[in-house]
ZATOR-932615 format. One record per atom (N, C-alpha, C): x, y, z; residue in three letters. Coordinates in nm, 2 decimals, decimal comma. Example, Ala and Ser with C-alpha at 12.3 -4.5 7.8 and 13.67 -1.06 7.14 Angstrom:
       xx       yy       zz   resn
     1,32    -0,57     0,78    Ala
     1,23    -0,45     0,78    Ala
     1,32    -0,33     0,78    Ala
     1,28    -0,22     0,71    Ser
     1,37    -0,11     0,71    Ser
     1,29     0,00     0,79    Ser
END
This chain:
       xx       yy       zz   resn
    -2,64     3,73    -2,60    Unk
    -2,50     3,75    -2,60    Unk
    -2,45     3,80    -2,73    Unk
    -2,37     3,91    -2,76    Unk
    -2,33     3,95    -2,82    Unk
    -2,23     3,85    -2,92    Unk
    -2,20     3,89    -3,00    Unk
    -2,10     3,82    -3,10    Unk
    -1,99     3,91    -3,18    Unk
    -1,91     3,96    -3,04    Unk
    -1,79     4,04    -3,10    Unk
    -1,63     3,94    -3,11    Unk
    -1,57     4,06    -3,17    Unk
    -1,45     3,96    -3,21    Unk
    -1,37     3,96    -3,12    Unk
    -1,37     3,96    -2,98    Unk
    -1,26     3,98    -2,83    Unk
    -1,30     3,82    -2,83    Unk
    -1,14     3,84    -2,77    Unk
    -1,11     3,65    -2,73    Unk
    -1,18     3,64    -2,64    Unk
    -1,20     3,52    -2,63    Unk
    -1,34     3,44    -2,52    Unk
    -1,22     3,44    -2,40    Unk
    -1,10     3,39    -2,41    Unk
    -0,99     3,36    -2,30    Unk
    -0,86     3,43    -2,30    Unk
    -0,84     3,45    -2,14    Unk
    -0,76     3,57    -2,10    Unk
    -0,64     3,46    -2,15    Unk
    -0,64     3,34    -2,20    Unk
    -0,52     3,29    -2,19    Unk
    -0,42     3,26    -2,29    Unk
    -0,54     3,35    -2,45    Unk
    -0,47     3,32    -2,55    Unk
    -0,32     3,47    -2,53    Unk
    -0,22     3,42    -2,59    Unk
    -0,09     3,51    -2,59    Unk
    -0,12     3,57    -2,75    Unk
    -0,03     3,67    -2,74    Unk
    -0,01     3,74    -2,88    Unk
    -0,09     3,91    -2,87    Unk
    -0,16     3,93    -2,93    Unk
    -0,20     4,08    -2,93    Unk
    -0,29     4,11    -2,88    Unk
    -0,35     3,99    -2,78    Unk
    -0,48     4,03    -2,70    Unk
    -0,43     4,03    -2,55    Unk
    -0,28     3,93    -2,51    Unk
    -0,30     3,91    -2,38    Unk
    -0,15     3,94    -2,35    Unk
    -0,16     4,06    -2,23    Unk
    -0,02     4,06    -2,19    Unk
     0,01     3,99    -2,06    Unk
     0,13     3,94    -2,11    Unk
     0,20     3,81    -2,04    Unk
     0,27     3,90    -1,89    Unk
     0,22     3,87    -1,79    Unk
     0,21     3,93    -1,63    Unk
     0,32     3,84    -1,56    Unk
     0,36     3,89    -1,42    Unk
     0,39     3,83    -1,31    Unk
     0,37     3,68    -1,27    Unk
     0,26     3,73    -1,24    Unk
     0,14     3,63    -1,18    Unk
     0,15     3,52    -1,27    Unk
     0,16     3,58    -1,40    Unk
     0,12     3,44    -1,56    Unk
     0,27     3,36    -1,53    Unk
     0,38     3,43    -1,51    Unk
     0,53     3,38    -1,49    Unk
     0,53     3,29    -1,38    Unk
     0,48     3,36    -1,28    Unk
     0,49     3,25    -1,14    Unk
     0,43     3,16    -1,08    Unk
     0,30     3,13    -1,14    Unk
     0,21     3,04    -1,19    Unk
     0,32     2,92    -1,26    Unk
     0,30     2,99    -1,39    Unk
     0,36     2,90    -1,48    Unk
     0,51     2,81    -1,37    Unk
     0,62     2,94    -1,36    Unk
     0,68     2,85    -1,25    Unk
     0,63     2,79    -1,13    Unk
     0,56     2,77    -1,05    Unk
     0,56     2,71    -0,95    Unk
     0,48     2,60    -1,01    Unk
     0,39     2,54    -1,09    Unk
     0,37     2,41    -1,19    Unk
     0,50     2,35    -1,19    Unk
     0,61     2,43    -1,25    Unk
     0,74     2,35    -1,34    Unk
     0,80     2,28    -1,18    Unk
     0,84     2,38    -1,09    Unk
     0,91     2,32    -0,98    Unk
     0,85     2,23    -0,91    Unk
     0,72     2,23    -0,89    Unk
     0,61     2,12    -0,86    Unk
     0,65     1,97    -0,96    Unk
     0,63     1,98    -1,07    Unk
     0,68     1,89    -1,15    Unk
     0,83     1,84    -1,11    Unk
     0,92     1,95    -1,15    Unk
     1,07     1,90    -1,11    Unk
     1,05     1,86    -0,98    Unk
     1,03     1,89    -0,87    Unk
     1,03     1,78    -0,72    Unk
     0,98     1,64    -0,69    Unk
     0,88     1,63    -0,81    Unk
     0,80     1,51    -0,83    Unk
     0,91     1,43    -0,92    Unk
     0,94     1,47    -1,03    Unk
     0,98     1,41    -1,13    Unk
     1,17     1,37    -1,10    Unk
     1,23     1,46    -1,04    Unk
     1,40     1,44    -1,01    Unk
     1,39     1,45    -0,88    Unk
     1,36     1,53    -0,80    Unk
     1,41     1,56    -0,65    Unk
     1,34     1,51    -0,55    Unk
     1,20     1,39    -0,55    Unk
     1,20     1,25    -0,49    Unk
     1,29     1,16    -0,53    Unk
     1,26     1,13    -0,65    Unk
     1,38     1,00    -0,70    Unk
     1,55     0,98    -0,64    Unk
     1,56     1,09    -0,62    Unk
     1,65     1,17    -0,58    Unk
     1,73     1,12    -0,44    Unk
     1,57     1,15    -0,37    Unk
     1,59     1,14    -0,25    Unk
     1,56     0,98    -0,17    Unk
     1,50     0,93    -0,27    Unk
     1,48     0,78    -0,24    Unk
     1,58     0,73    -0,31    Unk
     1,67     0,74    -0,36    Unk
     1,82     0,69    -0,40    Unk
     1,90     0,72    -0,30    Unk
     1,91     0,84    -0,21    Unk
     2,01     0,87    -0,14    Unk
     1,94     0,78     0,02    Unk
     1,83     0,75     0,01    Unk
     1,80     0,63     0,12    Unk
     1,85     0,52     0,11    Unk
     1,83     0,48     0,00    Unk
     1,87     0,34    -0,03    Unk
     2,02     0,29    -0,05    Unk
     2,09     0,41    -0,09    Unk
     2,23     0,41    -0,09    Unk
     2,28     0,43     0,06    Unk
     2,20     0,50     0,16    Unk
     2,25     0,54     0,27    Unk
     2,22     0,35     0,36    Unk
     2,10     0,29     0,34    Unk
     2,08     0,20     0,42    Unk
     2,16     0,08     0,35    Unk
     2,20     0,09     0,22    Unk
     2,30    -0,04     0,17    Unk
     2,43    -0,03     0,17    Unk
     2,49     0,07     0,24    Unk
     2,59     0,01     0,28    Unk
     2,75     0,17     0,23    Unk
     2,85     0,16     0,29    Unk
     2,98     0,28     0,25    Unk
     2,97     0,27     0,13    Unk
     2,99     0,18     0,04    Unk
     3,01     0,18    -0,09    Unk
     2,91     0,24    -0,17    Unk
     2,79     0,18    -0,15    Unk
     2,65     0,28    -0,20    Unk
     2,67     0,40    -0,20    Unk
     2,67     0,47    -0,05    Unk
     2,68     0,58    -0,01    Unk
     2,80     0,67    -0,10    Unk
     2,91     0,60    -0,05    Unk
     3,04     0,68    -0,14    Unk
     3,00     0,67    -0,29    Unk
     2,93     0,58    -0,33    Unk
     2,92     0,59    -0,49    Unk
     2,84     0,75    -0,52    Unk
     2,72     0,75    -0,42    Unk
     2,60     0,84    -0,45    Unk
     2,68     0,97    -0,47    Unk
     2,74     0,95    -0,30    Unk
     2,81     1,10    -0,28    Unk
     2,89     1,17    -0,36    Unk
     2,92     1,06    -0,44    Unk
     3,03     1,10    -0,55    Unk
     2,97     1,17    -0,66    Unk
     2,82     1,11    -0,70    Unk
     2,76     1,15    -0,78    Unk
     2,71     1,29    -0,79    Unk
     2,70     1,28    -0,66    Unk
     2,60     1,46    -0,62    Unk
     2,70     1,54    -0,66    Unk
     2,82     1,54    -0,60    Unk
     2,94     1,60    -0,58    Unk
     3,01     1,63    -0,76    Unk
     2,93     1,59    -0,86    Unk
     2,96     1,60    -0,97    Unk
     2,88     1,72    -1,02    Unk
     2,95     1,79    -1,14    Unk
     2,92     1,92    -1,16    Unk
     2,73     1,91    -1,21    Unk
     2,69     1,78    -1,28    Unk
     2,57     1,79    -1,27    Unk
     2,48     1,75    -1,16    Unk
     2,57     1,69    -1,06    Unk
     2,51     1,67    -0,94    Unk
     2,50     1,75    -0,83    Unk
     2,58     1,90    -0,84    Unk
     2,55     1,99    -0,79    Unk
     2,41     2,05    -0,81    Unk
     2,43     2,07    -0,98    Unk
     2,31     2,14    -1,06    Unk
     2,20     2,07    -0,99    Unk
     2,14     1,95    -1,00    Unk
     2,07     1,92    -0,94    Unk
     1,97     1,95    -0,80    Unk
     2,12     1,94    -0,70    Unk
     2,11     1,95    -0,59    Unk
     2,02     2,13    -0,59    Unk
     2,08     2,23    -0,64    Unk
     2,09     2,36    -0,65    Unk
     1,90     2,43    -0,70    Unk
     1,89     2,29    -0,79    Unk
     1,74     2,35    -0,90    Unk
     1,64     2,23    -0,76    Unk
     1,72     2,19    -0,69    Unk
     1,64     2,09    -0,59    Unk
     1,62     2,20    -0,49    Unk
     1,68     2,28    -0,42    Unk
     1,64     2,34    -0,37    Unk
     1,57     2,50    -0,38    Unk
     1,63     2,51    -0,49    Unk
     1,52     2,65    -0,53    Unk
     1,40     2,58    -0,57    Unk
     1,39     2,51    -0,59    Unk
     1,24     2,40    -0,63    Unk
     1,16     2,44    -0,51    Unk
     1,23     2,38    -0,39    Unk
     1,17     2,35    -0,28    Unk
     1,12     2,52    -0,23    Unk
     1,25     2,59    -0,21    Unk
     1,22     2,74    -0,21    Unk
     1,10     2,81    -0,26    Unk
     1,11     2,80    -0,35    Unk
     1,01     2,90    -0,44    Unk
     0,87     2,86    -0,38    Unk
     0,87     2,68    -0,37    Unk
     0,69     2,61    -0,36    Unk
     0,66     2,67    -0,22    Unk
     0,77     2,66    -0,11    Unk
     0,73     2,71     0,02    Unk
     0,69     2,88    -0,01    Unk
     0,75     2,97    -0,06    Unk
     0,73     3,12    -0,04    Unk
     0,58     3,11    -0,15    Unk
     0,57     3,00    -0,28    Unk
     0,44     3,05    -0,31    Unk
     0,32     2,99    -0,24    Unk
     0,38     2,90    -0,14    Unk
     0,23     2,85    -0,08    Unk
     0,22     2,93     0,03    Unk
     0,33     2,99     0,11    Unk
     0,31     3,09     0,20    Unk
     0,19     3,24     0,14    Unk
     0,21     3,25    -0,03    Unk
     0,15     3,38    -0,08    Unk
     0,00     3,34    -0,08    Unk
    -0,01     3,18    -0,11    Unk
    -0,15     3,14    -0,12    Unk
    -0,22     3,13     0,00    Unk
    -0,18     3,09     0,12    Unk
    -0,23     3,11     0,27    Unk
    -0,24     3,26     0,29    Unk
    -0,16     3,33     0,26    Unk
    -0,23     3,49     0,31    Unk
    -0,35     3,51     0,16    Unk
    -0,37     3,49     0,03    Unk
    -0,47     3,50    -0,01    Unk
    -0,56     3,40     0,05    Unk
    -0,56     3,30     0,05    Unk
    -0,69     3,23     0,12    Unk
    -0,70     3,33     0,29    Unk
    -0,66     3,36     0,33    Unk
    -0,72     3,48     0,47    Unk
    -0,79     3,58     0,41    Unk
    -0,77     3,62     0,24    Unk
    -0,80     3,72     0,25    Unk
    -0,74     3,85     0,21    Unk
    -0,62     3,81     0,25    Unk
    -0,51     3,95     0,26    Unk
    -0,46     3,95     0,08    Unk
    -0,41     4,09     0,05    Unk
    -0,31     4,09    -0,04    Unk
    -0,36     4,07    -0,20    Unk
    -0,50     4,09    -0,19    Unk
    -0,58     4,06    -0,31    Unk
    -0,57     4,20    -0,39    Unk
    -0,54     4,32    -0,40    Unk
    -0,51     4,41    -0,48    Unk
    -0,41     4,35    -0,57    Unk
    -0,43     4,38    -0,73    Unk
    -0,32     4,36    -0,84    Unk
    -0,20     4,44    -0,79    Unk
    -0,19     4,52    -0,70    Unk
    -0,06     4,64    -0,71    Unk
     0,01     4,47    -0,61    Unk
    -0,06     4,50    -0,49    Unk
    -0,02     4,39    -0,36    Unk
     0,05     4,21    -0,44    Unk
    -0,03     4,19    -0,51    Unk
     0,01     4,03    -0,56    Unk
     0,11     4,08    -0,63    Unk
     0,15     4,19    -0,72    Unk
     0,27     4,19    -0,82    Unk
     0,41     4,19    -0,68    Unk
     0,35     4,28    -0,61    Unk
     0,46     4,28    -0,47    Unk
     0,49     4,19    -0,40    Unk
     0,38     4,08    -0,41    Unk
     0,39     3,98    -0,32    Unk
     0,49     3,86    -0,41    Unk
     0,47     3,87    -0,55    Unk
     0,52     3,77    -0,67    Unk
     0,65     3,81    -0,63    Unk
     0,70     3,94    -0,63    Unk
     0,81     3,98    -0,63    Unk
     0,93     3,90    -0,53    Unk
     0,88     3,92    -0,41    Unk
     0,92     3,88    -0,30    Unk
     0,89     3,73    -0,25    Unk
     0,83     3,67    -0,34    Unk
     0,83     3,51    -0,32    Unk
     0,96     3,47    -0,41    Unk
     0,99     3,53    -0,51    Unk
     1,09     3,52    -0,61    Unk
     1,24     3,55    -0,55    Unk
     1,23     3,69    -0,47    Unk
     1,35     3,75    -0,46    Unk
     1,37     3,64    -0,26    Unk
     1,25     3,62    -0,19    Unk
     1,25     3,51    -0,08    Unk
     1,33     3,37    -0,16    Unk
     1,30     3,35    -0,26    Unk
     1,32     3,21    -0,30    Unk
     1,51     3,20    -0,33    Unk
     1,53     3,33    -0,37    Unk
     1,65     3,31    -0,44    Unk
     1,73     3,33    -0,30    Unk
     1,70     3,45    -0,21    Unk
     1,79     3,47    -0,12    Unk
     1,82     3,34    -0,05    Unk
     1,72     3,26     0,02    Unk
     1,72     3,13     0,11    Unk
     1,76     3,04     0,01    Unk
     1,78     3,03    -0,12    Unk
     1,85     2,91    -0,21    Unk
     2,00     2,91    -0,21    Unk
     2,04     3,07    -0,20    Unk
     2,17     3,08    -0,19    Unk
     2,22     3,08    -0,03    Unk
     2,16     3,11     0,05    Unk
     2,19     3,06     0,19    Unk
     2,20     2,95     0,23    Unk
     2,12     2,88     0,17    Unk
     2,15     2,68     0,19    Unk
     2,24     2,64     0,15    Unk
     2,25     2,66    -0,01    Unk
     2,35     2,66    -0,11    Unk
     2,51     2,65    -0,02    Unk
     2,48     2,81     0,02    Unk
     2,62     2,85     0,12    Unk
     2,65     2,76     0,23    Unk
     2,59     2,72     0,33    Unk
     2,58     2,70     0,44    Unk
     2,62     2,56     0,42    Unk
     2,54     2,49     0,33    Unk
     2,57     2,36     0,30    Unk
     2,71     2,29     0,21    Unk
     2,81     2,39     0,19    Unk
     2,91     2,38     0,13    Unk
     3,02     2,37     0,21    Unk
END
């Protein structure tokens, strides 16, 4: 094995590795994975328990959502959800097989992104 000076790993940043699609949507779909685990269960096991204890629970919670950070919430809750469904949909056509050219995955990245945002704002809408 040779002993040149090329990084051993595609993952160092700076003047050896250019930062891609794929490196972005990666990296996001981790973060939203985290956020659904970390806020947007807790979340949703609060709005059970306020629903099964009673109007006052309930009206307290609702009140809370309905607050400008409890929108935000709601809003990064569902592009959360968005994004993880269009990038597990991209990972089921690569496990068939399909879509494995670099030109195809930057297309596919695209459109899980631009899928994610259009159905966030359509729920967003619909649900208001």
């Amino acid at each position: 094995m040779s002993n040149s000076r090329r990084p051993m790993s595609p993952y160092m940043l700076g003047p050896y590795y250019k930062f891609q699609i794929t490196s972005a949507l990666s990296i996001l779909n981790r973060l939203t994975g985290i956020f659904m685990s970390v806020v947007t269960a807790p979340v949703l096991l609060y709005w059970l328990v306020a629903l099964s204890s009673g109007d006052a629970a309930f009206t307290a919670f609702s009140q809370l959502l309905a607050s400008g950070p409890g929108k935000l919430v709601i809003a990064a809750s569902v592009f959360s959800f968005c994004f993880h469904l269009f990038g597990g949909i991209r990972h089921l056509i690569w496990d068939a097989g399909w879509m494995m050219e670099m030109h195809q995955v930057n297309i596919s990245g695209r459109i899980a992104v631009a899928g994610a945002v259009v159905m966030t704002l359509i729920i967003l809408v619909a649900g208001s």
